[in-house]
KEKE-306783 format. One line per field, with one value per atom (N, C-alpha, C, CB): residue in one letter; x, y, z. Coordinates in nm, 4 decimals. Atoms other than C-alpha are relative to their C-alpha. Glycine has a CB too. Layout:
N
r = A, ...
px = X, ...
py = Y, ...
pz = Z, ...
//
This chain:
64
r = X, X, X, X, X, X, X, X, X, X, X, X, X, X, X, X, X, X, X, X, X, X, X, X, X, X, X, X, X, X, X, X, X, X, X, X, X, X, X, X, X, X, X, X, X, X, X, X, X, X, X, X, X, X, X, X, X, X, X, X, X, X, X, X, X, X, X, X, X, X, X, X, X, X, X, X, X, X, X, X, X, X, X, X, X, X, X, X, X, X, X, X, X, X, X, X, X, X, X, X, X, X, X, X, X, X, X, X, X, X, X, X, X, X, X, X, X, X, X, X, X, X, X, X, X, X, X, X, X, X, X, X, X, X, X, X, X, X, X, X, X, X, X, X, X, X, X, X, X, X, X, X, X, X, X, X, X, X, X, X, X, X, X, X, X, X, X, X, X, X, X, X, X, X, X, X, X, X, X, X, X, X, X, X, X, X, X, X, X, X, X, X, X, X, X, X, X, X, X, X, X, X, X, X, X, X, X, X, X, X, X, X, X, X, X, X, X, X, X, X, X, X, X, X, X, X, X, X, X, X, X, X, X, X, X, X, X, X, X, X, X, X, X, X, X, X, X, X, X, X, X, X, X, X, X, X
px = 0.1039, 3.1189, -0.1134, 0.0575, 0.1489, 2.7311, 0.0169, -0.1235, 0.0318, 2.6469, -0.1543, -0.0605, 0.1609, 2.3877, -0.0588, 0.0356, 0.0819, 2.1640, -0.0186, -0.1199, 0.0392, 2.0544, 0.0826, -0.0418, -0.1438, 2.3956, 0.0839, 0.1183, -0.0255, 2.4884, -0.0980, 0.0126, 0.0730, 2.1978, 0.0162, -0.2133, -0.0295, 2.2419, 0.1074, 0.0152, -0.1225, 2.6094, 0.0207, 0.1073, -0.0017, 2.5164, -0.0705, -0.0632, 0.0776, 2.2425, 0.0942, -0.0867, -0.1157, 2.4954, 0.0999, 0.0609, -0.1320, 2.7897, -0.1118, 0.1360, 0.0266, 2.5268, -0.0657, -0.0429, 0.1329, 2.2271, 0.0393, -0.1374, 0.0186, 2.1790, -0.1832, 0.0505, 0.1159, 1.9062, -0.1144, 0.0352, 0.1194, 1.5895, -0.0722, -0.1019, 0.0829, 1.3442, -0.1093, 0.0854, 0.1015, 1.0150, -0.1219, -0.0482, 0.1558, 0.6891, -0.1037, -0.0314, 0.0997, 0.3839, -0.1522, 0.0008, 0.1674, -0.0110, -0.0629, -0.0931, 0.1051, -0.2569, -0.0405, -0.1185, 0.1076, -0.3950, 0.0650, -0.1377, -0.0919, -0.1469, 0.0919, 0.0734, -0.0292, 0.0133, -0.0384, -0.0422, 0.0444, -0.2128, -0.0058, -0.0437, 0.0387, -0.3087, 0.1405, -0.0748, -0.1518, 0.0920, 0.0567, 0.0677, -0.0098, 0.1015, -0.1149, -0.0634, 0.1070, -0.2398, 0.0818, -0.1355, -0.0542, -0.0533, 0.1395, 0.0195, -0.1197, 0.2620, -0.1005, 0.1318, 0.0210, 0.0826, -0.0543, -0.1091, 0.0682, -0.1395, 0.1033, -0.0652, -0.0914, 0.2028, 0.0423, 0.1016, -0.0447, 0.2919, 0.1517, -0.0088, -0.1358, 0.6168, 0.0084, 0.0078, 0.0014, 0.7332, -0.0605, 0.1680, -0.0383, 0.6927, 0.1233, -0.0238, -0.1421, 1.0456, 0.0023, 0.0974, -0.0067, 1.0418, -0.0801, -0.0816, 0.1058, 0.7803, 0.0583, -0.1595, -0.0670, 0.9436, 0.1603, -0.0098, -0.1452, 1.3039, -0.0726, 0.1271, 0.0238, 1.1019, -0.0447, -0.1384, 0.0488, 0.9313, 0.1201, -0.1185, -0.1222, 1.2367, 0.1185, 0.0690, -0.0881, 1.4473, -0.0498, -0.0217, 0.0843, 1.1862, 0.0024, -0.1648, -0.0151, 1.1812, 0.0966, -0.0439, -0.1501, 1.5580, 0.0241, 0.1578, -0.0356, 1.5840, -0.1193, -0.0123, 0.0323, 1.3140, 0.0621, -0.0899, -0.0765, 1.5221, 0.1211, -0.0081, -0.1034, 1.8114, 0.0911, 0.0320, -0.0724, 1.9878, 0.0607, -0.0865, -0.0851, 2.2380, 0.0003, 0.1614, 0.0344, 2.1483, 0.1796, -0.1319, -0.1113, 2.5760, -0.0321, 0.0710, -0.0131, 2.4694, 0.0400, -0.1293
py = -0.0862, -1.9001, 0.0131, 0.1399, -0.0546, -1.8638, 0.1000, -0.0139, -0.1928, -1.6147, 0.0365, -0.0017, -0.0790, -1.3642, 0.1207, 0.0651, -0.1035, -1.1923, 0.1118, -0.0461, -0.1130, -0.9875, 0.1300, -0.0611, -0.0621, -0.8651, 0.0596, -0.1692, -0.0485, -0.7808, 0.1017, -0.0983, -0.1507, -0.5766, 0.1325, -0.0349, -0.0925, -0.4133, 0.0994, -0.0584, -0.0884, -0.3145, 0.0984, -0.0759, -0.1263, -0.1939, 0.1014, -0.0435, -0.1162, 0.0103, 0.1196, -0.0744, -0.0842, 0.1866, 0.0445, -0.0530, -0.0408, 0.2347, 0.0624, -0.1637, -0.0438, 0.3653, 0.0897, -0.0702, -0.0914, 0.5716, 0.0395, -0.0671, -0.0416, 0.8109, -0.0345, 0.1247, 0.0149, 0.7743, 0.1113, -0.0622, -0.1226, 1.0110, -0.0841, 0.1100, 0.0506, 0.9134, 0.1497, -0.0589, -0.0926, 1.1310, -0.0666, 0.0293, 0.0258, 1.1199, 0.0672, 0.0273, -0.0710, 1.2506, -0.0234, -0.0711, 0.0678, 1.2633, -0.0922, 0.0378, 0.1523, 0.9692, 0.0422, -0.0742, -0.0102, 0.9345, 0.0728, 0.0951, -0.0656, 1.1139, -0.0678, 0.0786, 0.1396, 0.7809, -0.0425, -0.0905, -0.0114, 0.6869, 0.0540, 0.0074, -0.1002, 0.9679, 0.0172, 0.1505, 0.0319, 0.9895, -0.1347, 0.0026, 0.1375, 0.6548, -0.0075, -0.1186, -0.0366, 0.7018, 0.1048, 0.0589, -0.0926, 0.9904, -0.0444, 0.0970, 0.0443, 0.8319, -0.1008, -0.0728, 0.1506, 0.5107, 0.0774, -0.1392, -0.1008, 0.7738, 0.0581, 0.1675, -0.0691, 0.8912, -0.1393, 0.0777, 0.0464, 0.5699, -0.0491, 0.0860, -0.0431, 0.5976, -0.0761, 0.1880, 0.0603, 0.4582, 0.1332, -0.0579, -0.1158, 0.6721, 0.1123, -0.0341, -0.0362, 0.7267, 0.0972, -0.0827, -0.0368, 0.8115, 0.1875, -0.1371, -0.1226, 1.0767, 0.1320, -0.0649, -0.0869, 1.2317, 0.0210, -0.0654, -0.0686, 1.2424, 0.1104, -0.1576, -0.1022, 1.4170, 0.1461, -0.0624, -0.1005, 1.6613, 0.0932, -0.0536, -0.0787, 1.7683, 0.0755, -0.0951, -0.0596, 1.7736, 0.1685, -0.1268, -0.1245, 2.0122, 0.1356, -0.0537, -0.1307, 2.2214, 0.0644, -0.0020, -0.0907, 2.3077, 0.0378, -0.1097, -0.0582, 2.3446, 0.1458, -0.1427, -0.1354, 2.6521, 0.1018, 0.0018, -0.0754, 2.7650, 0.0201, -0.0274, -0.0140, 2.7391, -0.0592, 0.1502, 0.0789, 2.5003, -0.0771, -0.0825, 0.1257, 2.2563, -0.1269, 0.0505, 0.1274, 1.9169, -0.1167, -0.0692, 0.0474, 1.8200, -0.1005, -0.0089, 0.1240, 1.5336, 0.0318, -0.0723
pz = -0.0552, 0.1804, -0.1014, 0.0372, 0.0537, 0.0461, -0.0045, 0.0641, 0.0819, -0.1732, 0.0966, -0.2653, -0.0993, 0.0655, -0.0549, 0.1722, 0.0533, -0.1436, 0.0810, -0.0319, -0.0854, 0.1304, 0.0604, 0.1000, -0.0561, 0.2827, -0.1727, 0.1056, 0.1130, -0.0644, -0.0432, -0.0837, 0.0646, -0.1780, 0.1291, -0.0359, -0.0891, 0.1496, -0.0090, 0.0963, 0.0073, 0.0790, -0.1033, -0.0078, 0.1473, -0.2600, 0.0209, -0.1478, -0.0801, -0.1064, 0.0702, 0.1253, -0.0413, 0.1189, -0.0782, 0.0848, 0.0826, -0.1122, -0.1290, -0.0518, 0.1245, -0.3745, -0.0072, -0.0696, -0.0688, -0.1991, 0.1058, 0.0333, -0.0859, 0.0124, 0.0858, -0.0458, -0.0543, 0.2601, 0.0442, 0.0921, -0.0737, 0.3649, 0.0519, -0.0962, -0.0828, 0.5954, 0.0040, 0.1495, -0.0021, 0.6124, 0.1029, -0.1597, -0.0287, 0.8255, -0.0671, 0.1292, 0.0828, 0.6749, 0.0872, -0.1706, -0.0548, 0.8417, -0.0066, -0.0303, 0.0505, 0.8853, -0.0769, 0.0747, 0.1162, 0.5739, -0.1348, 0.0564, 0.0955, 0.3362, -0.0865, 0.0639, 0.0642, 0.2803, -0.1173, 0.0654, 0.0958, 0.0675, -0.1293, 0.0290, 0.1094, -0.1453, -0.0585, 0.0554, 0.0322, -0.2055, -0.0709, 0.1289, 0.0524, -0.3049, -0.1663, 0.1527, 0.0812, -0.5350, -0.0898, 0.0852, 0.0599, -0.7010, -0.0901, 0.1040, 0.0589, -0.7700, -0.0969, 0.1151, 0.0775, -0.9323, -0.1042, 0.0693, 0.1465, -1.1458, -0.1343, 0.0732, 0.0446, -1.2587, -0.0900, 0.1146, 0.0654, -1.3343, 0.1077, -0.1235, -0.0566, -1.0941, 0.1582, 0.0090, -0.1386, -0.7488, 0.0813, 0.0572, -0.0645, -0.4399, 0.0313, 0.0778, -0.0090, -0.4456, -0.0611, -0.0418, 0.1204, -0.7789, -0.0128, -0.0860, -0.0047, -0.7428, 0.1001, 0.0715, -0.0876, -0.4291, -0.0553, 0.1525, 0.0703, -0.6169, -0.1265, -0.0940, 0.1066, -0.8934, 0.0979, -0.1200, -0.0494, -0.6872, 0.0900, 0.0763, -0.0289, -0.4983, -0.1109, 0.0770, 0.1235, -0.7926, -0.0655, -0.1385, 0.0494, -0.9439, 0.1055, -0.0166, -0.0798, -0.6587, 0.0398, 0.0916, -0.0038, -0.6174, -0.1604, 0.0686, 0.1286, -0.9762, -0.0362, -0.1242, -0.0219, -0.9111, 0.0645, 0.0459, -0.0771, -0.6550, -0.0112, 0.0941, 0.0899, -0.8679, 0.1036, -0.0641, -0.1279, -0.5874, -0.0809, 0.1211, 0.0467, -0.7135, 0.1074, -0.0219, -0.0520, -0.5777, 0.0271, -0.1419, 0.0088, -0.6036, -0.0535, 0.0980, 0.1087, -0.8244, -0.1313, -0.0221
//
């Protein structure tokens, strides 16, 4: 059997991440994107920080 890059990163994806899905306004895209890169950071990256930050105000434990 061929090795399947694809079906493999997939399985590691699942067995490793959780998933979110978000919508956001036309045009918010962007500027979200613009913000992260200013940072330096993915979008991801930026939205795991910003959540993180905000349960750790709210003194929430994230179970990680």
């Amino acid at each position: 059997m061929a090795y399947d890059k694809i079906a493999y990163n997939q399985q590691y994806n699942k067995d490793n991440y959780d998933k979110l899905q978000t919508y956001v306004p036309k045009g918010r895209k962007a500027a979200i994107k613009a913000s992260a890169a200013q940072r330096g950071m993915s979008v991801s990256q930026l939205i795991i920080q910003a959540l993180e930050s905000y349960c750790k105000e709210l003194d929430l434990s994230g179970g990680a």
